[in-house]
KOLSE-7250 format. One record per atom (N, C-alpha, C): residue number from 0; residue in one letter; atom name; x, y, z. Coordinates in Angstrom, 3 decimals, decimal comma, padded with zeros to 6 digits. Example, Ala and Ser with C-alpha at 12.3 -4.5 7.8 and 13.67 -1.06 7.14 Angstrom:
% KOLSE-7250
pafi=0 | base=A | sevo=N | c1=013,190 | c2=-005,690 | c3=007,800
pafi=0 | base=A | sevo=CA | c1=012,300 | c2=-004,500 | c3=007,800
pafi=0 | base=A | sevo=C | c1=013,200 | c2=-003,300 | c3=007,800
pafi=1 | base=S | sevo=N | c1=012,850 | c2=-002,250 | c3=007,080
pafi=1 | base=S | sevo=CA | c1=013,670 | c2=-001,060 | c3=007,140
pafi=1 | base=S | sevo=C | c1=012,900 | c2=000,030 | c3=007,870
% end
This chain:
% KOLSE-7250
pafi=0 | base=X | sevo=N | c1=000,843 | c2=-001,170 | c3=000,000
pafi=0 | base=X | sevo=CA | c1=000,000 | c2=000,000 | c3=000,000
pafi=0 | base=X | sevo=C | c1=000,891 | c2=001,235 | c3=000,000
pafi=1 | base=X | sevo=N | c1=001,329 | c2=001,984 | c3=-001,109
pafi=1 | base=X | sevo=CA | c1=002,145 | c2=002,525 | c3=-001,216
pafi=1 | base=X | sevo=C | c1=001,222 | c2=004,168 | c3=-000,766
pafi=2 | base=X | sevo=N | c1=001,998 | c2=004,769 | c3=000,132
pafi=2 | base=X | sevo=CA | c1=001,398 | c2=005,913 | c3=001,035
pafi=2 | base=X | sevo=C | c1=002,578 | c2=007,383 | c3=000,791
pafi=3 | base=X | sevo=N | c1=001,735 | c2=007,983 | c3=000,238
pafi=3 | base=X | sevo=CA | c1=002,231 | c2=009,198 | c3=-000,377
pafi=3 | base=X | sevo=C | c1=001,862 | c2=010,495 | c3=000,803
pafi=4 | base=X | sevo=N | c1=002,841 | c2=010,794 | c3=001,003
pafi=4 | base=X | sevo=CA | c1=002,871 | c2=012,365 | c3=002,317
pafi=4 | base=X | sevo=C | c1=002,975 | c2=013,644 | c3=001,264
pafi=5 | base=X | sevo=N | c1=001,812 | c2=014,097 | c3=000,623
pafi=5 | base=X | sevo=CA | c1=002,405 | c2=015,396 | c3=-000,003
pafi=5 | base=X | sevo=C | c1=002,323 | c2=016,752 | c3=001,344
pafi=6 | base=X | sevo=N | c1=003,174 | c2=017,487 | c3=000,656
pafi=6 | base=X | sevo=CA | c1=003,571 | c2=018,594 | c3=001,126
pafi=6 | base=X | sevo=C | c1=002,537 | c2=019,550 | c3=001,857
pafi=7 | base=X | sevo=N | c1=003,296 | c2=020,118 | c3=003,319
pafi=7 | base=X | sevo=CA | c1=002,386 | c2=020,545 | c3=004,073
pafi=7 | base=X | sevo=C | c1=001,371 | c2=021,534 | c3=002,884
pafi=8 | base=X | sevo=N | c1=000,133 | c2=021,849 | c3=003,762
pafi=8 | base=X | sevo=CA | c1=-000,601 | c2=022,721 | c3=003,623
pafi=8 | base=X | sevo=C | c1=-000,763 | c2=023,902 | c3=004,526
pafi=9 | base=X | sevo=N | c1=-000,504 | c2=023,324 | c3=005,597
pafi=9 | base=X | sevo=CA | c1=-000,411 | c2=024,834 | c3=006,580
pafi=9 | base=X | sevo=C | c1=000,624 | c2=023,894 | c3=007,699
pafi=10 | base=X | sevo=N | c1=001,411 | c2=025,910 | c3=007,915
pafi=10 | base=X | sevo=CA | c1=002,453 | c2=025,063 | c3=009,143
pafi=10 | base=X | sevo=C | c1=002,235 | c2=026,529 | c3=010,121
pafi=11 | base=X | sevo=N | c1=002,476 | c2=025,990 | c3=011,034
pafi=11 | base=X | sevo=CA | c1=002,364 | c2=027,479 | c3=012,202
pafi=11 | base=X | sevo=C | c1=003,569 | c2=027,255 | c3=013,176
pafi=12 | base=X | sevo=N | c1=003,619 | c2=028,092 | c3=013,980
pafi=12 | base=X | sevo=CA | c1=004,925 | c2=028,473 | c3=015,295
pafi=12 | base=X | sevo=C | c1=004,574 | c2=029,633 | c3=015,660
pafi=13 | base=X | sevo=N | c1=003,508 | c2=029,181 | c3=016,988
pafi=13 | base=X | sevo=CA | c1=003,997 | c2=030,256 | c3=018,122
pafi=13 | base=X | sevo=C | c1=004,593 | c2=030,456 | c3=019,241
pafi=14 | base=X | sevo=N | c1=004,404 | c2=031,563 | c3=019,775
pafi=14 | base=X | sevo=CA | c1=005,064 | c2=032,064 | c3=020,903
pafi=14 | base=X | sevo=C | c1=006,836 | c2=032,596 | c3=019,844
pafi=15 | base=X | sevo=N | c1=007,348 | c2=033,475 | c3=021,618
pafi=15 | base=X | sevo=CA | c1=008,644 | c2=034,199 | c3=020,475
pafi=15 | base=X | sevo=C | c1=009,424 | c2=033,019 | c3=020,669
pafi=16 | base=X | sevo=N | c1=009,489 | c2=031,550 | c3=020,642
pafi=16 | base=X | sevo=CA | c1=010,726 | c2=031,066 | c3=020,590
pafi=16 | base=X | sevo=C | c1=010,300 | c2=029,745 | c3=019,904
pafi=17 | base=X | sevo=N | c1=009,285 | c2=030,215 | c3=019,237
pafi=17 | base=X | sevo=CA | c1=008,673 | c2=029,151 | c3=018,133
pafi=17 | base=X | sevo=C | c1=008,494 | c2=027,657 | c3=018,851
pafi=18 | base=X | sevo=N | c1=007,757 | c2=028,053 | c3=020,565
pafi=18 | base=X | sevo=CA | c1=007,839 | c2=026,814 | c3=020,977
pafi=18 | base=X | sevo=C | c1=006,172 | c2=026,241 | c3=020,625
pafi=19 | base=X | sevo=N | c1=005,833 | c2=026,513 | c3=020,243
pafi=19 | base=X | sevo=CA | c1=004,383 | c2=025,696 | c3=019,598
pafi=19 | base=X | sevo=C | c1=004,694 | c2=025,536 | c3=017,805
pafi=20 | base=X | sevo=N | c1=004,771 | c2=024,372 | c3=017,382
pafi=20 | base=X | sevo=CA | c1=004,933 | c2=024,246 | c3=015,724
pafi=20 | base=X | sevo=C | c1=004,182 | c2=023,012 | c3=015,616
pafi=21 | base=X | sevo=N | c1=003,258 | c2=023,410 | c3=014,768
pafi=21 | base=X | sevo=CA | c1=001,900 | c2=022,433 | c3=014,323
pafi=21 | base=X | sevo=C | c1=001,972 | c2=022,735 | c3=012,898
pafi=22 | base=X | sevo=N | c1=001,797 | c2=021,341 | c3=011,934
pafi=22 | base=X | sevo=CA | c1=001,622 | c2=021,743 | c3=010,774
pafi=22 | base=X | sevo=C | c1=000,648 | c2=020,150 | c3=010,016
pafi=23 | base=X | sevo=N | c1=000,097 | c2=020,298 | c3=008,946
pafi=23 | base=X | sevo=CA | c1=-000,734 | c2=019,801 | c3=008,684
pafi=23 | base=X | sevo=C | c1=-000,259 | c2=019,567 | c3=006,994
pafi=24 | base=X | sevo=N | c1=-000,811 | c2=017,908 | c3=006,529
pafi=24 | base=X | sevo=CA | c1=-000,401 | c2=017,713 | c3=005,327
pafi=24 | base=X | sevo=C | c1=-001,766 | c2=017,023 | c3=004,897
pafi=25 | base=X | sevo=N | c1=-001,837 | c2=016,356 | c3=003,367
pafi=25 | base=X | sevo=CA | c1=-002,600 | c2=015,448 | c3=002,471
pafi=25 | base=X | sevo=C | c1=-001,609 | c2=014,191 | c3=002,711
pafi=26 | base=X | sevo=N | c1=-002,118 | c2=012,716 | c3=002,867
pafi=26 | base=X | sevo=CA | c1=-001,642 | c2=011,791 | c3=003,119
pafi=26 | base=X | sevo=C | c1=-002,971 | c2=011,324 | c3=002,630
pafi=27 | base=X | sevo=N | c1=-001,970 | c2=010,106 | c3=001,500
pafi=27 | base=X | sevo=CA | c1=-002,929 | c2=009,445 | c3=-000,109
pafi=27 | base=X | sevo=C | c1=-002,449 | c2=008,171 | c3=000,145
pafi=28 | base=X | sevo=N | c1=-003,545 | c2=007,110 | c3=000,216
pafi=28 | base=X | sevo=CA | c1=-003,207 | c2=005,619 | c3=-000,241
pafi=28 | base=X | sevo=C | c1=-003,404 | c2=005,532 | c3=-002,017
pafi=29 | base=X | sevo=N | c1=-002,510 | c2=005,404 | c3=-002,342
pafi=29 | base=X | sevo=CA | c1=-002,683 | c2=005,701 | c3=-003,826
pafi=29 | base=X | sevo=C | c1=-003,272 | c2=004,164 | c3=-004,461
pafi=30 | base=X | sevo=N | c1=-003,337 | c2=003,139 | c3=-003,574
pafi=30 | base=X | sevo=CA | c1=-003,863 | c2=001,995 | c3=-004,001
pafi=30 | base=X | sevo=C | c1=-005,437 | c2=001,778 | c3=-003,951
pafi=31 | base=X | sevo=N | c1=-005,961 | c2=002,478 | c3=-002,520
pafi=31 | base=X | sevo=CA | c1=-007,222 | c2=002,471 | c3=-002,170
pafi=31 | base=X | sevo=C | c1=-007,758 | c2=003,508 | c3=-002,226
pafi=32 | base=X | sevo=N | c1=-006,720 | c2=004,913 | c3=-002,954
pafi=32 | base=X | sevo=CA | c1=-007,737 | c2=006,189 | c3=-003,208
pafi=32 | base=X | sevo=C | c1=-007,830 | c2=006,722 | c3=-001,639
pafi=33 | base=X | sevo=N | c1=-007,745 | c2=006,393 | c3=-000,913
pafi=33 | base=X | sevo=CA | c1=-008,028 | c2=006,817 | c3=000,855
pafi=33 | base=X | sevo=C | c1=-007,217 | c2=007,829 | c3=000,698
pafi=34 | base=X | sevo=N | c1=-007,926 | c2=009,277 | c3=001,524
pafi=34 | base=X | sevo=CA | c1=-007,008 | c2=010,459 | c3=001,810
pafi=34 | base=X | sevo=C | c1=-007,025 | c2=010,856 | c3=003,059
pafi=35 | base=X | sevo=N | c1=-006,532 | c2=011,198 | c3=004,270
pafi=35 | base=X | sevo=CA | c1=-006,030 | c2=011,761 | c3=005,491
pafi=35 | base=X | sevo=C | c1=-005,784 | c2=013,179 | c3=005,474
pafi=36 | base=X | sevo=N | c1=-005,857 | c2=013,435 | c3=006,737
pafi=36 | base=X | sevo=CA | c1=-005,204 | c2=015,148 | c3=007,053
pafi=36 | base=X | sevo=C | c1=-004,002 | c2=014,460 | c3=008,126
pafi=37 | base=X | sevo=N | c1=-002,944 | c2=014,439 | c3=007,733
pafi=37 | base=X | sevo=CA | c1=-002,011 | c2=014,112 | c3=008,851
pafi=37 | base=X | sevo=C | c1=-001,660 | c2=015,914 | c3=009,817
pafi=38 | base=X | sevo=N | c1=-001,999 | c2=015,518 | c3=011,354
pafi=38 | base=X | sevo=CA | c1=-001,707 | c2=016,511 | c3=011,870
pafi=38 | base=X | sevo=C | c1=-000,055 | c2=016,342 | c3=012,868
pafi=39 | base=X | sevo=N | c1=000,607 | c2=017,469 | c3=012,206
pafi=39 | base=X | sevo=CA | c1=001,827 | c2=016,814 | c3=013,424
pafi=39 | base=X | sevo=C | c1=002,499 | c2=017,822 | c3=014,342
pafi=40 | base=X | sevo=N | c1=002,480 | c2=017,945 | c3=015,625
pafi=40 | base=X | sevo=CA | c1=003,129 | c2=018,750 | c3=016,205
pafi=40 | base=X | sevo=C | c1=003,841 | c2=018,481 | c3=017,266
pafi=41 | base=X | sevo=N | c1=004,850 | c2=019,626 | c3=017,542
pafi=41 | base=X | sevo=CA | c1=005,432 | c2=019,575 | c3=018,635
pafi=41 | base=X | sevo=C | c1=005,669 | c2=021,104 | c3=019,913
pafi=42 | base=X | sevo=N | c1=005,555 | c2=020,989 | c3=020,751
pafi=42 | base=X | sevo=CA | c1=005,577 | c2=021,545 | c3=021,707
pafi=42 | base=X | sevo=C | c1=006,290 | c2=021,980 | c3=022,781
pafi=43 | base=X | sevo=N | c1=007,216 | c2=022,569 | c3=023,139
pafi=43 | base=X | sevo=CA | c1=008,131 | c2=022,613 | c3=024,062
pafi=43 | base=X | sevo=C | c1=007,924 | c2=023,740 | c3=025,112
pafi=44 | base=X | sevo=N | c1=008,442 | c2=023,749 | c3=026,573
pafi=44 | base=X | sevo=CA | c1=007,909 | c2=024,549 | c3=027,214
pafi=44 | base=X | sevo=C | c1=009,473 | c2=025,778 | c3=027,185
pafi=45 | base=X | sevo=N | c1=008,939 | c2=027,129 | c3=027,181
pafi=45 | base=X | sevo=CA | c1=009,693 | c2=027,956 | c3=026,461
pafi=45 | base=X | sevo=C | c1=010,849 | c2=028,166 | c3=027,769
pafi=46 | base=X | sevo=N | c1=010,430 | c2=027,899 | c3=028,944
pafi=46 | base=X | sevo=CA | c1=011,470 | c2=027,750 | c3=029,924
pafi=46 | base=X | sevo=C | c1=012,552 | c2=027,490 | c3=030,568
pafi=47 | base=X | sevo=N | c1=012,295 | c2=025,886 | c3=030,108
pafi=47 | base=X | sevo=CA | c1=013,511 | c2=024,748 | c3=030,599
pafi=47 | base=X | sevo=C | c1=013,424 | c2=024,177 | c3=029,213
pafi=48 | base=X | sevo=N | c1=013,511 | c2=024,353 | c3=027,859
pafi=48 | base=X | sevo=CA | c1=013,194 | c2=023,856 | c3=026,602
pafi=48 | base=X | sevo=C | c1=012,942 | c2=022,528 | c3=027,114
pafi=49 | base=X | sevo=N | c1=012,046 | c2=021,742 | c3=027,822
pafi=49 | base=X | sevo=CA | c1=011,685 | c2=020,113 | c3=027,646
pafi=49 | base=X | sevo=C | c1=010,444 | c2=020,370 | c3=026,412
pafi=50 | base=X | sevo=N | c1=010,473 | c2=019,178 | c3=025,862
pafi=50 | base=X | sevo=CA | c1=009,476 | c2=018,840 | c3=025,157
pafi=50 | base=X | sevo=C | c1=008,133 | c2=018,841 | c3=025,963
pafi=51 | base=X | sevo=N | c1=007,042 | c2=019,290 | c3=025,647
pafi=51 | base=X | sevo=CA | c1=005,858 | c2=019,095 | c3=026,473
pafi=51 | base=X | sevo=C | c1=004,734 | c2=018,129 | c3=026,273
pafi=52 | base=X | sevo=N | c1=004,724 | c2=018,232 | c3=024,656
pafi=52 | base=X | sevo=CA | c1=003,780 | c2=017,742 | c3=024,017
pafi=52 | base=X | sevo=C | c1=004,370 | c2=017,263 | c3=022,910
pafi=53 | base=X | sevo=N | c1=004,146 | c2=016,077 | c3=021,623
pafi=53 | base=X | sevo=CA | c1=004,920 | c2=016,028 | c3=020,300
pafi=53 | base=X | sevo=C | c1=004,149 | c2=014,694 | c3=019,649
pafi=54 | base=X | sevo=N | c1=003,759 | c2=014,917 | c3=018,938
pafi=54 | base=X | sevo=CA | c1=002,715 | c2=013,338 | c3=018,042
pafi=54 | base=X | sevo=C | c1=002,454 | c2=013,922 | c3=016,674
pafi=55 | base=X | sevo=N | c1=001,411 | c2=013,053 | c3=016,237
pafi=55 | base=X | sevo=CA | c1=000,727 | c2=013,043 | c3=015,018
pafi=55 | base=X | sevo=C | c1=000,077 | c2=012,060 | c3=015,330
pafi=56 | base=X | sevo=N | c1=-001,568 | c2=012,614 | c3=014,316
pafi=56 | base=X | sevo=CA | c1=-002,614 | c2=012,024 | c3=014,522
pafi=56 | base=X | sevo=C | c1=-002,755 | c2=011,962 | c3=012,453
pafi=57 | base=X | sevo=N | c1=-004,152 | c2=010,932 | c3=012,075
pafi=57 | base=X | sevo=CA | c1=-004,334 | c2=010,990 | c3=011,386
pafi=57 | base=X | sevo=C | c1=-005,899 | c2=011,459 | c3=011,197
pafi=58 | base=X | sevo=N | c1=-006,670 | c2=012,200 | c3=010,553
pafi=58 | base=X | sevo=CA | c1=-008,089 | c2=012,084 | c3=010,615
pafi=58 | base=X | sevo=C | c1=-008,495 | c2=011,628 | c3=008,831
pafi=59 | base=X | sevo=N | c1=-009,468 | c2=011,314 | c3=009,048
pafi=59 | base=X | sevo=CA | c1=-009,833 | c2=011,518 | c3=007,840
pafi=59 | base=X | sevo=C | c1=-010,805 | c2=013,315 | c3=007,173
pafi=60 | base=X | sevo=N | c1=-010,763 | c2=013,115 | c3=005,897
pafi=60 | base=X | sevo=CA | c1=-011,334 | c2=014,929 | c3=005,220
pafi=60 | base=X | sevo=C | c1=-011,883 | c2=015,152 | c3=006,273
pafi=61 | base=X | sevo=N | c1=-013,550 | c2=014,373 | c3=006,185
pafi=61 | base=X | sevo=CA | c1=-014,355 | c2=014,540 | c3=006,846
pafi=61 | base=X | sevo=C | c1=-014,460 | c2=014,798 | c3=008,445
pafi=62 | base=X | sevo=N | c1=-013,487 | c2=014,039 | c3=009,222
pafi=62 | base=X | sevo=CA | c1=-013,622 | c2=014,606 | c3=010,458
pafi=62 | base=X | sevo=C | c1=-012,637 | c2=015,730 | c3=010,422
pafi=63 | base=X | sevo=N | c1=-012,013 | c2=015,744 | c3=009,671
pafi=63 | base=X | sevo=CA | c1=-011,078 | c2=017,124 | c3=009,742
pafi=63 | base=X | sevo=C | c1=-011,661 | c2=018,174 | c3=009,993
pafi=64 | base=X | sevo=N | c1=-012,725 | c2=018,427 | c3=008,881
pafi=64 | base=X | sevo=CA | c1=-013,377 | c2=019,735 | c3=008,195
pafi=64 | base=X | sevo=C | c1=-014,184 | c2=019,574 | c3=009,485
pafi=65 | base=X | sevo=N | c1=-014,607 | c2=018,604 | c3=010,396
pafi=65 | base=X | sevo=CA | c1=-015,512 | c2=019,156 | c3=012,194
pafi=65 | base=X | sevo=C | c1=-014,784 | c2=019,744 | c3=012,664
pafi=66 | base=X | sevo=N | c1=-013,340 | c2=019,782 | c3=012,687
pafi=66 | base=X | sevo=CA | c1=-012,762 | c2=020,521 | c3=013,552
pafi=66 | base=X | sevo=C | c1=-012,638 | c2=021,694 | c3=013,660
pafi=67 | base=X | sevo=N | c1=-011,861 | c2=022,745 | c3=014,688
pafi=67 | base=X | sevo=CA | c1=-011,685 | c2=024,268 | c3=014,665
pafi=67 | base=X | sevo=C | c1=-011,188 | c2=024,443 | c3=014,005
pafi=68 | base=X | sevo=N | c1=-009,917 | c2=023,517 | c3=013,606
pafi=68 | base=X | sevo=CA | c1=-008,737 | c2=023,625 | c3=012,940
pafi=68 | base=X | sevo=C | c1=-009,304 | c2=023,583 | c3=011,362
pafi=69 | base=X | sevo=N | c1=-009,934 | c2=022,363 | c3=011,275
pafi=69 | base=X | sevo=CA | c1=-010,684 | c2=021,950 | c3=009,696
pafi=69 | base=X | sevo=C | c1=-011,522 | c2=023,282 | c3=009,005
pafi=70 | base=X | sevo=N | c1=-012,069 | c2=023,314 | c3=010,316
pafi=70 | base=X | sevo=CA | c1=-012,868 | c2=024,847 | c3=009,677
pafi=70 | base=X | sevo=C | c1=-012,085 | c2=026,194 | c3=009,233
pafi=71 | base=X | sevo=N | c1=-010,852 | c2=026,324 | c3=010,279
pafi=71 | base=X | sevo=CA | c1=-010,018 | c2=027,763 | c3=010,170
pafi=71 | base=X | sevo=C | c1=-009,504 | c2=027,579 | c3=008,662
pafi=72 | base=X | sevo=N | c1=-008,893 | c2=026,455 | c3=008,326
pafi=72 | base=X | sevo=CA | c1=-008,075 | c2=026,290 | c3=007,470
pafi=72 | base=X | sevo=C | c1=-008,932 | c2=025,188 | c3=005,986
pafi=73 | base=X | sevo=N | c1=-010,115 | c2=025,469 | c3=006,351
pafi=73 | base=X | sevo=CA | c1=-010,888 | c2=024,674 | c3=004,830
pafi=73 | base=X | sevo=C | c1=-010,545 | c2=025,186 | c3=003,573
pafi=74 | base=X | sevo=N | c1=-010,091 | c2=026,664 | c3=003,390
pafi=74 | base=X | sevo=CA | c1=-009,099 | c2=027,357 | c3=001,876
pafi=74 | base=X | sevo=C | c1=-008,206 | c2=026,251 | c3=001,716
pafi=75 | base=X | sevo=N | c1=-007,162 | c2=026,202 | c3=002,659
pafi=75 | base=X | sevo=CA | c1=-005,797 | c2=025,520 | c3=002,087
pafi=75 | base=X | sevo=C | c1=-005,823 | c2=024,297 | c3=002,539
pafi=76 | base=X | sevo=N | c1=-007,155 | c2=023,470 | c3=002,805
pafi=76 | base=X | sevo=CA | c1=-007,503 | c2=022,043 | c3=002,969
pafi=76 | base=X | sevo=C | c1=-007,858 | c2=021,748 | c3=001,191
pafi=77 | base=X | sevo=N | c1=-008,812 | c2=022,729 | c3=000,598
pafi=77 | base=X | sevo=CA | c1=-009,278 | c2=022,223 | c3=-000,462
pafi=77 | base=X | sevo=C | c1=-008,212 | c2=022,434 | c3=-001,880
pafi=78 | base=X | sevo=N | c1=-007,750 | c2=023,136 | c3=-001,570
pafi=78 | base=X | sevo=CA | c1=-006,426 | c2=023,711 | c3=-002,569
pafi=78 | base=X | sevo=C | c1=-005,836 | c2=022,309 | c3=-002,160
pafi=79 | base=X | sevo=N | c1=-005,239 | c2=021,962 | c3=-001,501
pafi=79 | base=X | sevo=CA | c1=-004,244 | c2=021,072 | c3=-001,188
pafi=79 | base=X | sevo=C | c1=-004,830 | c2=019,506 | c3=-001,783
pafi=80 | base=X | sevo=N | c1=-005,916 | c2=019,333 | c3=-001,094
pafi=80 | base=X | sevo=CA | c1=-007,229 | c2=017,818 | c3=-001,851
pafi=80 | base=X | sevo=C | c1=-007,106 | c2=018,215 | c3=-003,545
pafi=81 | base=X | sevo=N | c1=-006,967 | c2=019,287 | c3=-003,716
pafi=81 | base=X | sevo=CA | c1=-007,138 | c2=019,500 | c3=-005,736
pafi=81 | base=X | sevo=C | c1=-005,947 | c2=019,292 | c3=-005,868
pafi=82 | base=X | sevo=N | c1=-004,719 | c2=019,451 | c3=-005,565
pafi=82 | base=X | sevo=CA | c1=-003,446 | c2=019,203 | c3=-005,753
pafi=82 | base=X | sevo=C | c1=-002,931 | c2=017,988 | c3=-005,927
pafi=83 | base=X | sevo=N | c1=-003,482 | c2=017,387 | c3=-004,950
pafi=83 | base=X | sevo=CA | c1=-002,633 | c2=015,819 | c3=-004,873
pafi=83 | base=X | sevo=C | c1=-003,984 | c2=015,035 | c3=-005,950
pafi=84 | base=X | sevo=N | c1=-005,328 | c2=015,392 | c3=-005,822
pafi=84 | base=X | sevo=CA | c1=-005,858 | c2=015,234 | c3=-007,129
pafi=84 | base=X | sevo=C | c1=-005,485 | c2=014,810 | c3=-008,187
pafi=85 | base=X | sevo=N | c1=-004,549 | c2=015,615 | c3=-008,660
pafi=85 | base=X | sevo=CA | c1=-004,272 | c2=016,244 | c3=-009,668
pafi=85 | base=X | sevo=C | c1=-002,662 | c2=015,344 | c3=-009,818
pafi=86 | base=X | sevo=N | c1=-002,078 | c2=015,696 | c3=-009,035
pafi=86 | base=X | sevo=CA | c1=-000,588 | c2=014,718 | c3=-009,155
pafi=86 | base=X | sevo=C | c1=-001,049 | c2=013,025 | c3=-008,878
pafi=87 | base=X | sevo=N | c1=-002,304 | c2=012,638 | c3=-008,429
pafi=87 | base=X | sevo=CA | c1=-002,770 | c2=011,123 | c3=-008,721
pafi=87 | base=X | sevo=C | c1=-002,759 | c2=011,093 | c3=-010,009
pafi=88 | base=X | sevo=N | c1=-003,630 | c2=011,777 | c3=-010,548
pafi=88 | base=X | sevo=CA | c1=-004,567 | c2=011,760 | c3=-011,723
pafi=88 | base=X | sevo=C | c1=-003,163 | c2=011,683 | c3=-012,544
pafi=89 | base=X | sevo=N | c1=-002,207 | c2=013,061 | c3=-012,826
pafi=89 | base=X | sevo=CA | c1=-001,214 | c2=012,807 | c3=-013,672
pafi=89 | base=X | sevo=C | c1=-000,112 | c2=011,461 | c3=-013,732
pafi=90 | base=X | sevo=N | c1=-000,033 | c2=010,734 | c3=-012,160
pafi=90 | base=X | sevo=CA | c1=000,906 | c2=009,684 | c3=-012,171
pafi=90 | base=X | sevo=C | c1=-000,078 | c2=008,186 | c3=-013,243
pafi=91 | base=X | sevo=N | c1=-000,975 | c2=008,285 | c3=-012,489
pafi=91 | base=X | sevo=CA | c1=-001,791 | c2=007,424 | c3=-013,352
pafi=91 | base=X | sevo=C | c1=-001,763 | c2=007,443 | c3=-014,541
pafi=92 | base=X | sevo=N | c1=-001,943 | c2=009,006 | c3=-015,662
pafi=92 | base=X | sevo=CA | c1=-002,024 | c2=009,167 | c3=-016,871
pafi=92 | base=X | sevo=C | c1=-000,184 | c2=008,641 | c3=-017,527
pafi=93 | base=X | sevo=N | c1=000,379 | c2=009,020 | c3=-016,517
pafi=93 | base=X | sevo=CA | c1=001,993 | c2=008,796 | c3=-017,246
pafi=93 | base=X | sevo=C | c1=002,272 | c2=007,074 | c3=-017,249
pafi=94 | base=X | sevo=N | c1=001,150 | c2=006,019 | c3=-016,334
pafi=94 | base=X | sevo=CA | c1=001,531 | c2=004,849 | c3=-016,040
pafi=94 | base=X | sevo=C | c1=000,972 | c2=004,209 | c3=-017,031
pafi=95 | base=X | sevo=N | c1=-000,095 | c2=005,104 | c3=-018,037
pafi=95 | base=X | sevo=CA | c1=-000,796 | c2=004,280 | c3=-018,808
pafi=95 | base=X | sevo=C | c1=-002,020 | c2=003,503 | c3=-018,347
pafi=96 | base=X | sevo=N | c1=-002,401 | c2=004,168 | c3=-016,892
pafi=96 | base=X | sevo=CA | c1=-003,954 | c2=003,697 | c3=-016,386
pafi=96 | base=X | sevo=C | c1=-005,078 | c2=004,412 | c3=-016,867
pafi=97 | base=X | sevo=N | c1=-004,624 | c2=005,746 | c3=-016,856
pafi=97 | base=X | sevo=CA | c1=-005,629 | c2=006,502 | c3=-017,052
pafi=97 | base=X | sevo=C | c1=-005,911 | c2=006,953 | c3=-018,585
pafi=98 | base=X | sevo=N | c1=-006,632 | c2=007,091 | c3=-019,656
pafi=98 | base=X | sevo=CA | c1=-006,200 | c2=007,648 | c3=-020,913
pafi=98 | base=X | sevo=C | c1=-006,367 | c2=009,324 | c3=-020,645
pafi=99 | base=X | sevo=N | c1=-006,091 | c2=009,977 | c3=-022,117
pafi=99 | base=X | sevo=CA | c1=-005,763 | c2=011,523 | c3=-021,667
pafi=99 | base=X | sevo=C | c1=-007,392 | c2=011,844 | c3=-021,620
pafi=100 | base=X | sevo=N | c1=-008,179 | c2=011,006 | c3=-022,606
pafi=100 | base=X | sevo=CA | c1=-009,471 | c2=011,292 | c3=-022,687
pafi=100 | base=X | sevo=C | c1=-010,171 | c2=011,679 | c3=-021,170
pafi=101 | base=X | sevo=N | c1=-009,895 | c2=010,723 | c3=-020,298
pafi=101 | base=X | sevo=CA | c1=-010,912 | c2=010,326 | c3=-018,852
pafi=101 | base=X | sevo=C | c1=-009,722 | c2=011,234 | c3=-018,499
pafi=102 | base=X | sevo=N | c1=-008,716 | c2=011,626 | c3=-018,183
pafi=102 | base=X | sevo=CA | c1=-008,372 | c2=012,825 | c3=-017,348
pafi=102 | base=X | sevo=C | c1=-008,481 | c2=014,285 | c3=-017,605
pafi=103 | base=X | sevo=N | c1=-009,917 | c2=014,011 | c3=-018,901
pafi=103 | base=X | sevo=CA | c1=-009,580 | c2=015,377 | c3=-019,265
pafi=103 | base=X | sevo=C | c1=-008,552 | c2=016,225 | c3=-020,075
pafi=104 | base=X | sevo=N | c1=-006,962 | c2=015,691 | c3=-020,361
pafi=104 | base=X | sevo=CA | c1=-006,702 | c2=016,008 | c3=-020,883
pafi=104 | base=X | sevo=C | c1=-006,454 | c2=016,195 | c3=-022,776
% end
């Protein structure tokens, strides 16, 4: 199941010592078509620099777009879903799955 991480869509860092950095990508099963919002962050306390907090979760679109987060950022959720779209659609057309006809082109 070959699993494709395209490139963030939104990345953030706050506070002044950039100890909050959360950023968010498209994550594609390119076998089963399945798409994810991978969320990943890390956290450190700006004090004693320990780590505080640090993971990644996966959601799927749909529970994404419930979230605060899904909602703040639904512009560069859907830009990003047309993107990797679009780089499926073209890997397929270059493999000889897709013809240019059915991709439109």
């Amino acid at each position: 199941m070959p699993i494709e991480r395209h490139l963030e869509f939104h990345a953030s860092a706050e506070g002044g010592l950039a100890e909050k950095k959360d950023s968010w990508a498209i994550v594609m099963d390119s076998d089963c078509g399945r798409v994810w919002v991978q969320h990943r962050w890390h956290h450190v306390n700006p004090y004693n620099g320990v780590t505080t907090s640090q993971g990644e979760t996966l959601h799927t679109v749909d529970e994404f777009r419930k979230t605060n987060d899904g909602w703040r950022l639904r512009k560069e959720l859907d830009a990003a879903l047309k993107d990797a779209e679009k780089k499926l659609q073209d890997a397929l057309r270059d493999m000889g799955i897709v013809s240019t006809e059915e991709s439109g082109h």
